[in-house]
PDB file with one MODEL, atoms N, CA, C and O in Angstrom:
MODEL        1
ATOM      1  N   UNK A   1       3.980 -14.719 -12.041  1.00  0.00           N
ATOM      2  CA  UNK A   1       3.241 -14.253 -10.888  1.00  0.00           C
ATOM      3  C   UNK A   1       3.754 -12.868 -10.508  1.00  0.00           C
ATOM      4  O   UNK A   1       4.977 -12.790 -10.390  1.00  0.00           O
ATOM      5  N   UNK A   2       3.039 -11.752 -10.293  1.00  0.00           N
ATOM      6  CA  UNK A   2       3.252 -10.315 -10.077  1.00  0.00           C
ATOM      7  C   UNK A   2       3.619 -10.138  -8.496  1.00  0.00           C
ATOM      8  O   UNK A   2       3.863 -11.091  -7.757  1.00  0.00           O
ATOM      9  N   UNK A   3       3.620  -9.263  -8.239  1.00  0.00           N
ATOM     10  CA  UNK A   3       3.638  -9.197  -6.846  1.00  0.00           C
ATOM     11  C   UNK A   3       2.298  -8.382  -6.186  1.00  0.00           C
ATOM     12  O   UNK A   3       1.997  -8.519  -5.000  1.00  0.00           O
ATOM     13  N   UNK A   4       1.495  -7.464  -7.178  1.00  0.00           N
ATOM     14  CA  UNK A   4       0.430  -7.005  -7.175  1.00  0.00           C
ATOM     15  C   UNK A   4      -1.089  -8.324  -6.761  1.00  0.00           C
ATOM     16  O   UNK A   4      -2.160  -8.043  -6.223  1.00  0.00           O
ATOM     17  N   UNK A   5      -0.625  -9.676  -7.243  1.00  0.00           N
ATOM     18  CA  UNK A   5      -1.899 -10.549  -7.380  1.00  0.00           C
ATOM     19  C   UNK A   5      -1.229 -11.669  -6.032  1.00  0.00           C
ATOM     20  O   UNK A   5      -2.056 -12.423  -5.520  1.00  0.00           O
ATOM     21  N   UNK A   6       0.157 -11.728  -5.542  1.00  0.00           N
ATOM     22  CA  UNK A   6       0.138 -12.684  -3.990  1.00  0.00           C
ATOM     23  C   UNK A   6       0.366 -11.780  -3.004  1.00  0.00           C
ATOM     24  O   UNK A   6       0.941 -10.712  -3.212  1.00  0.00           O
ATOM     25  N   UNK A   7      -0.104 -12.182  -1.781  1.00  0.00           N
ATOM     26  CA  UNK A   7       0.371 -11.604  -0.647  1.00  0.00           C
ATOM     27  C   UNK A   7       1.115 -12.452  -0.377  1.00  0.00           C
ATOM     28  O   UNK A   7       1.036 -13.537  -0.953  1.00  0.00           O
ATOM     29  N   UNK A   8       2.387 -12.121   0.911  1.00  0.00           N
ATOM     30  CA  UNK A   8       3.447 -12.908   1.060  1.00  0.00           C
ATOM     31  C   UNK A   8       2.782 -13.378   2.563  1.00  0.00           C
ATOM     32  O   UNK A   8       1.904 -12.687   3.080  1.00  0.00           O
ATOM     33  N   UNK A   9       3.154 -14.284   3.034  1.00  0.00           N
ATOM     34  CA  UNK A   9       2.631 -14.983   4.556  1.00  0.00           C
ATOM     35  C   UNK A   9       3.220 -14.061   5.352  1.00  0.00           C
ATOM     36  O   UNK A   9       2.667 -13.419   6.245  1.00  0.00           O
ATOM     37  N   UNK A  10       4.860 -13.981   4.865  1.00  0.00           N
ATOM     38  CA  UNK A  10       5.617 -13.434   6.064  1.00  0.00           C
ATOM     39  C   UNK A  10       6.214 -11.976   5.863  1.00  0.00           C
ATOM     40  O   UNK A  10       6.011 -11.881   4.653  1.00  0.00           O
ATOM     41  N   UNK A  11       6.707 -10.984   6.158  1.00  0.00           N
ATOM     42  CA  UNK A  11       7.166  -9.500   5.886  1.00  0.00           C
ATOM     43  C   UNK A  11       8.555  -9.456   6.795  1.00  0.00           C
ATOM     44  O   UNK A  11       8.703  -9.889   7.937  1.00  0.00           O
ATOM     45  N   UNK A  12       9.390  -8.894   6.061  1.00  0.00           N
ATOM     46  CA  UNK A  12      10.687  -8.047   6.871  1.00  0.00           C
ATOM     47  C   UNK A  12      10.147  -7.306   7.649  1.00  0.00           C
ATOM     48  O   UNK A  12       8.934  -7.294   7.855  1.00  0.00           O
ATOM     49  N   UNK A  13      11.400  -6.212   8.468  1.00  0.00           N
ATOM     50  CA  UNK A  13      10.935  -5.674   9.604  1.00  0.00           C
ATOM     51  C   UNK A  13      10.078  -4.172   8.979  1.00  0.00           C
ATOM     52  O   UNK A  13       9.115  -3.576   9.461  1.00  0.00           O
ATOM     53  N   UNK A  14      10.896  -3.886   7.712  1.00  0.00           N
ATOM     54  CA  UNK A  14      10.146  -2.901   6.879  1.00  0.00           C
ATOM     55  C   UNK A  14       8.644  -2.970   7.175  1.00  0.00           C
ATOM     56  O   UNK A  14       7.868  -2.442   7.972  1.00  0.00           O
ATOM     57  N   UNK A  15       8.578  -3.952   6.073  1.00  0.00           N
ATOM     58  CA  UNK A  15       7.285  -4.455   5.327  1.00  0.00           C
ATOM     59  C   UNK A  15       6.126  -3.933   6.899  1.00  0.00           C
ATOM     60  O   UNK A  15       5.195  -3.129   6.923  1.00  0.00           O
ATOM     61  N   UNK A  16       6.612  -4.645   7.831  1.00  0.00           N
ATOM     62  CA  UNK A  16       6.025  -4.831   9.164  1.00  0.00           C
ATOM     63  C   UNK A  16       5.795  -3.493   9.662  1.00  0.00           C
ATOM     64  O   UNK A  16       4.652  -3.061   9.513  1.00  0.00           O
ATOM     65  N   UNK A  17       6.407  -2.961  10.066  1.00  0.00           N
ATOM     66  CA  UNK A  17       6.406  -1.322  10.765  1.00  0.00           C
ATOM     67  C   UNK A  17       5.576  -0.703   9.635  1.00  0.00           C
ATOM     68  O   UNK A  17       4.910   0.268   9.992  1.00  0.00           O
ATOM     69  N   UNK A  18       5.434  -1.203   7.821  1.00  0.00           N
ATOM     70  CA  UNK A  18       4.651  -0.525   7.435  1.00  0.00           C
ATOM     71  C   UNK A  18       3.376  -0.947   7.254  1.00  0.00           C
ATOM     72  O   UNK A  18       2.592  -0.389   6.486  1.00  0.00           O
ATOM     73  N   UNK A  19       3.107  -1.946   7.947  1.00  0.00           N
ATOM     74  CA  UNK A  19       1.533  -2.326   7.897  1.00  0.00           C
ATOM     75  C   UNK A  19       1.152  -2.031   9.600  1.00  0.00           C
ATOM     76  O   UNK A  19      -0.017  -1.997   9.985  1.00  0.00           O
ATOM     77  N   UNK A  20       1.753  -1.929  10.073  1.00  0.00           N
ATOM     78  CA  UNK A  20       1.276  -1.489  11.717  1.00  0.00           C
ATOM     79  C   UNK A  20       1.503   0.165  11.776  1.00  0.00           C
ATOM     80  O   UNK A  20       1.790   0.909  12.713  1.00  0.00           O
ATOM     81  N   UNK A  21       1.288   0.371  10.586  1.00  0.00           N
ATOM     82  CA  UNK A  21       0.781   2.124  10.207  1.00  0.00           C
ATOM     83  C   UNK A  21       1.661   2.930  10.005  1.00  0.00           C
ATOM     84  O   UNK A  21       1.379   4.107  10.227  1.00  0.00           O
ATOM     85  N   UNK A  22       2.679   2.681   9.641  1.00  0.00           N
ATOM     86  CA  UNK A  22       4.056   2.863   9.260  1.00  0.00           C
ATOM     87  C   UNK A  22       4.948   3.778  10.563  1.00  0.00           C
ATOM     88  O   UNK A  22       5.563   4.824  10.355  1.00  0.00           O
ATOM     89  N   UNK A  23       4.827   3.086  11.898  1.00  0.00           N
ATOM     90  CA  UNK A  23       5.830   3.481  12.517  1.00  0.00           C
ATOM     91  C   UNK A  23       7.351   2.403  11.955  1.00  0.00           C
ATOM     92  O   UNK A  23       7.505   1.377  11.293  1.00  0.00           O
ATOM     93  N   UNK A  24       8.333   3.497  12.774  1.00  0.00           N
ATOM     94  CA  UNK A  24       9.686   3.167  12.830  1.00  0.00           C
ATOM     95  C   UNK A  24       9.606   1.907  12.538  1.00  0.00           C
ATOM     96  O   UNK A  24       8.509   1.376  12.712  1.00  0.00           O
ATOM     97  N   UNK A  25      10.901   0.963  11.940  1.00  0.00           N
ATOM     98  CA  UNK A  25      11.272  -0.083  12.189  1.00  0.00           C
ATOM     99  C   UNK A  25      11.911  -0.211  13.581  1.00  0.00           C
ATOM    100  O   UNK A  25      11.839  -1.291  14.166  1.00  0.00           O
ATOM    101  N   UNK A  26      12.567   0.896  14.165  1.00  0.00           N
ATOM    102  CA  UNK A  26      13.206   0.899  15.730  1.00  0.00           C
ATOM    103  C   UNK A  26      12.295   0.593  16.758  1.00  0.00           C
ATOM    104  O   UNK A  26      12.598  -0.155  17.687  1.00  0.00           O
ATOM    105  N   UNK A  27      11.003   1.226  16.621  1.00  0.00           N
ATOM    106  CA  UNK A  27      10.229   1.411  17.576  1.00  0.00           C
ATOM    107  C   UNK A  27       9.634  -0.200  17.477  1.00  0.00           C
ATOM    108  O   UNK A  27       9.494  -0.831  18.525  1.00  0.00           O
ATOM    109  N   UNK A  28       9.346  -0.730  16.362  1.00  0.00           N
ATOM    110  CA  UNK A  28       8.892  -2.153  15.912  1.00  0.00           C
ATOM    111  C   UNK A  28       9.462  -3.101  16.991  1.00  0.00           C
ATOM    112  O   UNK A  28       8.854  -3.821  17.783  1.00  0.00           O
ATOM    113  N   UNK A  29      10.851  -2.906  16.809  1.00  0.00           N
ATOM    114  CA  UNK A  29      11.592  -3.854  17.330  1.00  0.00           C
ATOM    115  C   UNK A  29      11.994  -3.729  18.724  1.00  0.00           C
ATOM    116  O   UNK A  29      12.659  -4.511  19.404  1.00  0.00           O
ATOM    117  N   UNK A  30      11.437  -2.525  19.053  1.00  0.00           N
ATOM    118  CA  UNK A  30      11.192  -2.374  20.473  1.00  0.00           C
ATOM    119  C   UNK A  30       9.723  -3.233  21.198  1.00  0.00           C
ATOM    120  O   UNK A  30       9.715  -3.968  22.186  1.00  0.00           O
ATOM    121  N   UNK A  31       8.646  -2.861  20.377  1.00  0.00           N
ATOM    122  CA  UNK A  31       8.081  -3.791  20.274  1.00  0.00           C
ATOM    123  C   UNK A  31       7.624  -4.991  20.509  1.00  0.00           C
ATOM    124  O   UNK A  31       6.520  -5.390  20.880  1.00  0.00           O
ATOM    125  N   UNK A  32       8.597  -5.519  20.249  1.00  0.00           N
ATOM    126  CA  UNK A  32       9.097  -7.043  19.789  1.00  0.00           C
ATOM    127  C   UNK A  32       9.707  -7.225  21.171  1.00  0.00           C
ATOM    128  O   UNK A  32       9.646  -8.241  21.864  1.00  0.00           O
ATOM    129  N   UNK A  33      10.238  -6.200  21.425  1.00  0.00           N
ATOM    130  CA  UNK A  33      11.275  -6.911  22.606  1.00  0.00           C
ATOM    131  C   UNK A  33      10.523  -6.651  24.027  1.00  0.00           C
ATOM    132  O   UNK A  33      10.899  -7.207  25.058  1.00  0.00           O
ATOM    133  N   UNK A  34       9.353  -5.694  23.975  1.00  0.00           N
ATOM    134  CA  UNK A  34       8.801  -6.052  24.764  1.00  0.00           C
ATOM    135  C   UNK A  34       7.411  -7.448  24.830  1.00  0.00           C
ATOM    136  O   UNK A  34       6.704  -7.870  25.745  1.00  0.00           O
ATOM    137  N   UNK A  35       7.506  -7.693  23.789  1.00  0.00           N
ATOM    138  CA  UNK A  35       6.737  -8.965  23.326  1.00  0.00           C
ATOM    139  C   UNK A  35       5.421  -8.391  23.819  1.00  0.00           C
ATOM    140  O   UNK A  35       4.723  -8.566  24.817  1.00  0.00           O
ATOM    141  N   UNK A  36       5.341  -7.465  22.478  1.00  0.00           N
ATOM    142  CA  UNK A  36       3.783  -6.900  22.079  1.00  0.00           C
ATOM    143  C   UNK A  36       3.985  -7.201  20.570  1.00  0.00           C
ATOM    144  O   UNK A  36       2.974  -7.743  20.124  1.00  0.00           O
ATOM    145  N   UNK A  37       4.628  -7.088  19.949  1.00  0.00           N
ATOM    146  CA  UNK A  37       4.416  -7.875  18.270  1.00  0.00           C
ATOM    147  C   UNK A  37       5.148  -8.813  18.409  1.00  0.00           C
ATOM    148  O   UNK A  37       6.248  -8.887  18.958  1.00  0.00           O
ATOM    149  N   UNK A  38       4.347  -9.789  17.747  1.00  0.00           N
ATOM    150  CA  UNK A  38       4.852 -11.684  17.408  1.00  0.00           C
ATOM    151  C   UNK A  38       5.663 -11.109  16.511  1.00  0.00           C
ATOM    152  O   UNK A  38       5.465  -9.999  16.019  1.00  0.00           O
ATOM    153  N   UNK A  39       7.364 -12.438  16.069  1.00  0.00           N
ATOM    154  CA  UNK A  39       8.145 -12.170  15.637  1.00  0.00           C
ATOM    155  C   UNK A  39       8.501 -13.222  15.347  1.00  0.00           C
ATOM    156  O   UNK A  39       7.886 -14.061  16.006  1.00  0.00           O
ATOM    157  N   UNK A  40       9.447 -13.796  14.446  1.00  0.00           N
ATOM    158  CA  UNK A  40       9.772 -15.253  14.471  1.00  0.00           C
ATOM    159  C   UNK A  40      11.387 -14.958  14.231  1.00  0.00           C
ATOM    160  O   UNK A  40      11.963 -14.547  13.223  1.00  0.00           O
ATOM    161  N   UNK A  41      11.739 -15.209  15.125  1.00  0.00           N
ATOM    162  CA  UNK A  41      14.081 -15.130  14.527  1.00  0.00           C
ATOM    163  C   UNK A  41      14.423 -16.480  13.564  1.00  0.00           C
ATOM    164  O   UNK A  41      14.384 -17.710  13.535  1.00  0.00           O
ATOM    165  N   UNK A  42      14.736 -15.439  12.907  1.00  0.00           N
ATOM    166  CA  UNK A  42      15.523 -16.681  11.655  1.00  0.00           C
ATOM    167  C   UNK A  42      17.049 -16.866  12.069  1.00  0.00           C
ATOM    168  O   UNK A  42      17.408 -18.037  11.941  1.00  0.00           O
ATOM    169  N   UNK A  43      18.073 -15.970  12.553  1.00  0.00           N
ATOM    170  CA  UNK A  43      19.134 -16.063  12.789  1.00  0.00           C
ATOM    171  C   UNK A  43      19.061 -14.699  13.785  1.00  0.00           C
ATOM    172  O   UNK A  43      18.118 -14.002  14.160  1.00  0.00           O
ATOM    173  N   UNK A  44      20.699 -14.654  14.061  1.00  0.00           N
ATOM    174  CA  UNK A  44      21.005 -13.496  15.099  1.00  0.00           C
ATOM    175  C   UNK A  44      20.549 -12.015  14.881  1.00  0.00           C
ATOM    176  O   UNK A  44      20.384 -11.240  15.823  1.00  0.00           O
ATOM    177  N   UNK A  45      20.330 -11.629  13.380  1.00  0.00           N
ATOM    178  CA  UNK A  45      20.335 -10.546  13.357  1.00  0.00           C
ATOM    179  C   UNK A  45      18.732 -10.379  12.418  1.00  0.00           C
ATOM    180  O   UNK A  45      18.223  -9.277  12.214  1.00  0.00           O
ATOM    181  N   UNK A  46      18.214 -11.494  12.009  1.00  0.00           N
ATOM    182  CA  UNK A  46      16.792 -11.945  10.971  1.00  0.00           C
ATOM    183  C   UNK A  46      15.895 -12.111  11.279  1.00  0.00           C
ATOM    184  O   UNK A  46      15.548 -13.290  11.206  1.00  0.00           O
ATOM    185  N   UNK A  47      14.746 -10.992  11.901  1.00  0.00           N
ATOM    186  CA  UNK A  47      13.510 -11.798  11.968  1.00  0.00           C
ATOM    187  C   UNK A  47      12.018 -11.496  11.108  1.00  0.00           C
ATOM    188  O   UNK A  47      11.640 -10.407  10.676  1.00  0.00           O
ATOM    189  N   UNK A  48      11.465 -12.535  11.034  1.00  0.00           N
ATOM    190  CA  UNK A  48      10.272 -12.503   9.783  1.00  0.00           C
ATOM    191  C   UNK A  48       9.027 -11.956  11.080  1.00  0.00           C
ATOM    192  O   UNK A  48       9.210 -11.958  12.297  1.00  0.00           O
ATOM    193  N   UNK A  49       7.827 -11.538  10.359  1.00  0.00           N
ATOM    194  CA  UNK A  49       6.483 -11.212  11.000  1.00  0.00           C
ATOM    195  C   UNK A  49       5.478 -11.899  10.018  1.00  0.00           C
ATOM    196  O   UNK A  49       5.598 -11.764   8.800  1.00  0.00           O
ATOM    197  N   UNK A  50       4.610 -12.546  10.518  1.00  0.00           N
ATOM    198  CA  UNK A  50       3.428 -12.974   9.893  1.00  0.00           C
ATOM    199  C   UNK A  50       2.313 -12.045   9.646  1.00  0.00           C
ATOM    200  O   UNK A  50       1.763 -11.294  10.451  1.00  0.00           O
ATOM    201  N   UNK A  51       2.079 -12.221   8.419  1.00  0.00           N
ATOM    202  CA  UNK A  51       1.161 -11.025   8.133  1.00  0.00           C
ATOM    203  C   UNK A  51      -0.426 -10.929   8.521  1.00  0.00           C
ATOM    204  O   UNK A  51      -0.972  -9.829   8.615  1.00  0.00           O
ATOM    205  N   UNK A  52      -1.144 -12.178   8.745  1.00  0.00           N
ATOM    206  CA  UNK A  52      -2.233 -11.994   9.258  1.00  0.00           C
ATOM    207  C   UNK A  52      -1.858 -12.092  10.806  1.00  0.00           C
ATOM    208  O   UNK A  52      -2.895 -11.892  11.439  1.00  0.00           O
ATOM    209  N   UNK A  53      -0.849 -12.306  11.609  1.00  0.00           N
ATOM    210  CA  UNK A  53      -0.726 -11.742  12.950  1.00  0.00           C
ATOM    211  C   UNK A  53      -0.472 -10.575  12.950  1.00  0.00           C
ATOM    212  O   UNK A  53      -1.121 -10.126  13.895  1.00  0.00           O
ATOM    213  N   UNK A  54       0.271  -9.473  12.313  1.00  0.00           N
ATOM    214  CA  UNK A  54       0.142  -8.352  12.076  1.00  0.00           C
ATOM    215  C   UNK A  54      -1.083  -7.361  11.717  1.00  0.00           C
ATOM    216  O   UNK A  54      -1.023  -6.146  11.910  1.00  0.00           O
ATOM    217  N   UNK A  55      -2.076  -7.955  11.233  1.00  0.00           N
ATOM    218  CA  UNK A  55      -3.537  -7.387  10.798  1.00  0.00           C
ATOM    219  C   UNK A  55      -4.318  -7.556  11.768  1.00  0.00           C
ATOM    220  O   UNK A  55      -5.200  -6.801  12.176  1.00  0.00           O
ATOM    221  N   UNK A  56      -3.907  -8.844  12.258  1.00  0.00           N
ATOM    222  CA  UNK A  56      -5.145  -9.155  13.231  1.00  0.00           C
ATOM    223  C   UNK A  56      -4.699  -8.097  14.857  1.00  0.00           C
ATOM    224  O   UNK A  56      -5.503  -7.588  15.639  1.00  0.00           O
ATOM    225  N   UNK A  57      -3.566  -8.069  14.898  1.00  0.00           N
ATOM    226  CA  UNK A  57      -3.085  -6.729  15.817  1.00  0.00           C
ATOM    227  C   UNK A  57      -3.466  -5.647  15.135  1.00  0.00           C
ATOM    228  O   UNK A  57      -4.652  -5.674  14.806  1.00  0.00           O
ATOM    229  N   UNK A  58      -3.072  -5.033  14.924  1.00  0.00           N
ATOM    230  CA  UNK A  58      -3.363  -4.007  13.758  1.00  0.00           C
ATOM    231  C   UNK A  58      -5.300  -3.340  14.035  1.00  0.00           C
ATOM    232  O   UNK A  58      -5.727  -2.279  14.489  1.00  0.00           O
ATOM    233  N   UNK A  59      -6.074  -4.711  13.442  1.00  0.00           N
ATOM    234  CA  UNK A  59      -7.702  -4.258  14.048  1.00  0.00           C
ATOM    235  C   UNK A  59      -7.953  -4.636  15.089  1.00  0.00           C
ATOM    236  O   UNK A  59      -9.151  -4.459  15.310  1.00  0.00           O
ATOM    237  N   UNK A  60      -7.184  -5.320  16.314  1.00  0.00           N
ATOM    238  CA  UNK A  60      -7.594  -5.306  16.820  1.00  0.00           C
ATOM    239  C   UNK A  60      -6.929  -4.900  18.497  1.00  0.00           C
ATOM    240  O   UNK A  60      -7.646  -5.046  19.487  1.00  0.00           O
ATOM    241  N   UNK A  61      -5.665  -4.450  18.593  1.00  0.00           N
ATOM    242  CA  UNK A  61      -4.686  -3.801  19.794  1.00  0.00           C
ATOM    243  C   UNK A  61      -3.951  -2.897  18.994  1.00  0.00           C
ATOM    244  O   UNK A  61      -2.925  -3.436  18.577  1.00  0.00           O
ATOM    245  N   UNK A  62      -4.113  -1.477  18.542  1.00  0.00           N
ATOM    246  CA  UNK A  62      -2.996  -1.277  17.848  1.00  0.00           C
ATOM    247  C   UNK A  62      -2.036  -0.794  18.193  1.00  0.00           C
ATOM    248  O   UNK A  62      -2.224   0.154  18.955  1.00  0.00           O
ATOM    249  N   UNK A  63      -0.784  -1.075  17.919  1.00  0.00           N
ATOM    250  CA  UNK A  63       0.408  -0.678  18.856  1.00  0.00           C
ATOM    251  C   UNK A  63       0.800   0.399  18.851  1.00  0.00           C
ATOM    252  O   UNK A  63       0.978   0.943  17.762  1.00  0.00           O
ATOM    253  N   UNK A  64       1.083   1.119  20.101  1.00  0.00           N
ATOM    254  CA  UNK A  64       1.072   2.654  20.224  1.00  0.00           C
ATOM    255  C   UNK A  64       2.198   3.388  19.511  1.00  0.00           C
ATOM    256  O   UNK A  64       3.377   3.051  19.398  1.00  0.00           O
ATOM    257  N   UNK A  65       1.641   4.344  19.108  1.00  0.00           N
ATOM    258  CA  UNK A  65       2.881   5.324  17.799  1.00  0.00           C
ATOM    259  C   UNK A  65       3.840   5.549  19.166  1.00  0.00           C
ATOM    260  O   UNK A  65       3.542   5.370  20.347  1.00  0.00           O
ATOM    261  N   UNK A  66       5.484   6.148  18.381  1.00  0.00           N
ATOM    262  CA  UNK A  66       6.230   6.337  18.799  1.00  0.00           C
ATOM    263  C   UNK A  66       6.194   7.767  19.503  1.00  0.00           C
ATOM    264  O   UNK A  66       5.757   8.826  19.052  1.00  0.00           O
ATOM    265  N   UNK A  67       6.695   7.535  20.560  1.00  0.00           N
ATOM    266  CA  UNK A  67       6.047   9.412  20.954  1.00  0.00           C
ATOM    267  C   UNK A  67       6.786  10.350  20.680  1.00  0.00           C
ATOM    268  O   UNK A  67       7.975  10.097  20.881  1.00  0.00           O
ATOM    269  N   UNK A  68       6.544  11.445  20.259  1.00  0.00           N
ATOM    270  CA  UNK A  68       6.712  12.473  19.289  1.00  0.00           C
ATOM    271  C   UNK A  68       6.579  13.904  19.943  1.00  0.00           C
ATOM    272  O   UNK A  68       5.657  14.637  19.585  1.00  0.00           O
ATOM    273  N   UNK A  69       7.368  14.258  20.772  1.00  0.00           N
ATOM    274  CA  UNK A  69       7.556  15.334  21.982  1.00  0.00           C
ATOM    275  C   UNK A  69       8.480  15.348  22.978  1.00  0.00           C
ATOM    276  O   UNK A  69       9.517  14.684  23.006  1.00  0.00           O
ATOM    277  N   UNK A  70       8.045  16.203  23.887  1.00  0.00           N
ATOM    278  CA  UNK A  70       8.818  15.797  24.538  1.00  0.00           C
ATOM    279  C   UNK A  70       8.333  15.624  25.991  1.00  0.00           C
ATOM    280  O   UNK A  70       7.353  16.290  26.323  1.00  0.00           O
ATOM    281  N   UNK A  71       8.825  14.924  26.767  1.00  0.00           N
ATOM    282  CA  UNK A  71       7.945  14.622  27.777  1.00  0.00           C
ATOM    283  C   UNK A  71       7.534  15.635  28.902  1.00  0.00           C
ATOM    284  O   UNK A  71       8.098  16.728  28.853  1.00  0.00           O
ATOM    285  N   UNK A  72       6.801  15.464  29.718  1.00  0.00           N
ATOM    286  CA  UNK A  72       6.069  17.104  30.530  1.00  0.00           C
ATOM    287  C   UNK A  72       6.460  16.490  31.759  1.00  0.00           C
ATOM    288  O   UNK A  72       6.263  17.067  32.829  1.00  0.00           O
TER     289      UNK A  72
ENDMDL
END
């Protein structure tokens, strides 16, 4: 089995920040902690993202890029 022909259910924090349009993994997990992206903790420092909860955010709230300036 390739990795080209399965999708995986679940994504690292990588994988994640790069399907929500490739912001930061920092900003992700900011994110997260404001509980605007679903997250699942595997342990203290591990957490997985589901990939059709990620898409389905993605088309349909998308989470705001990291801001990139400086503020006025």
């Amino acid at each position: 089995m390739t990795s080209e022909n399965t999708e995986r259910l679940y994504l690292n924090s990588k994988e994640a920040a790069q399907t929500l349009g490739g912001i930061s993994t920092a900003w992700l997990l900011k994110l997260v902690a404001q509980g605007r992206v679903p997250a699942i903790r595997l342990g203290a420092r591990k957490l997985i993202f589901s990939r059709s909860e990620l898409e389905a955010l993605k088309n349909h709230n998308q989470p705001p890029a990291a801001p990139t300036g400086t503020a006025s």
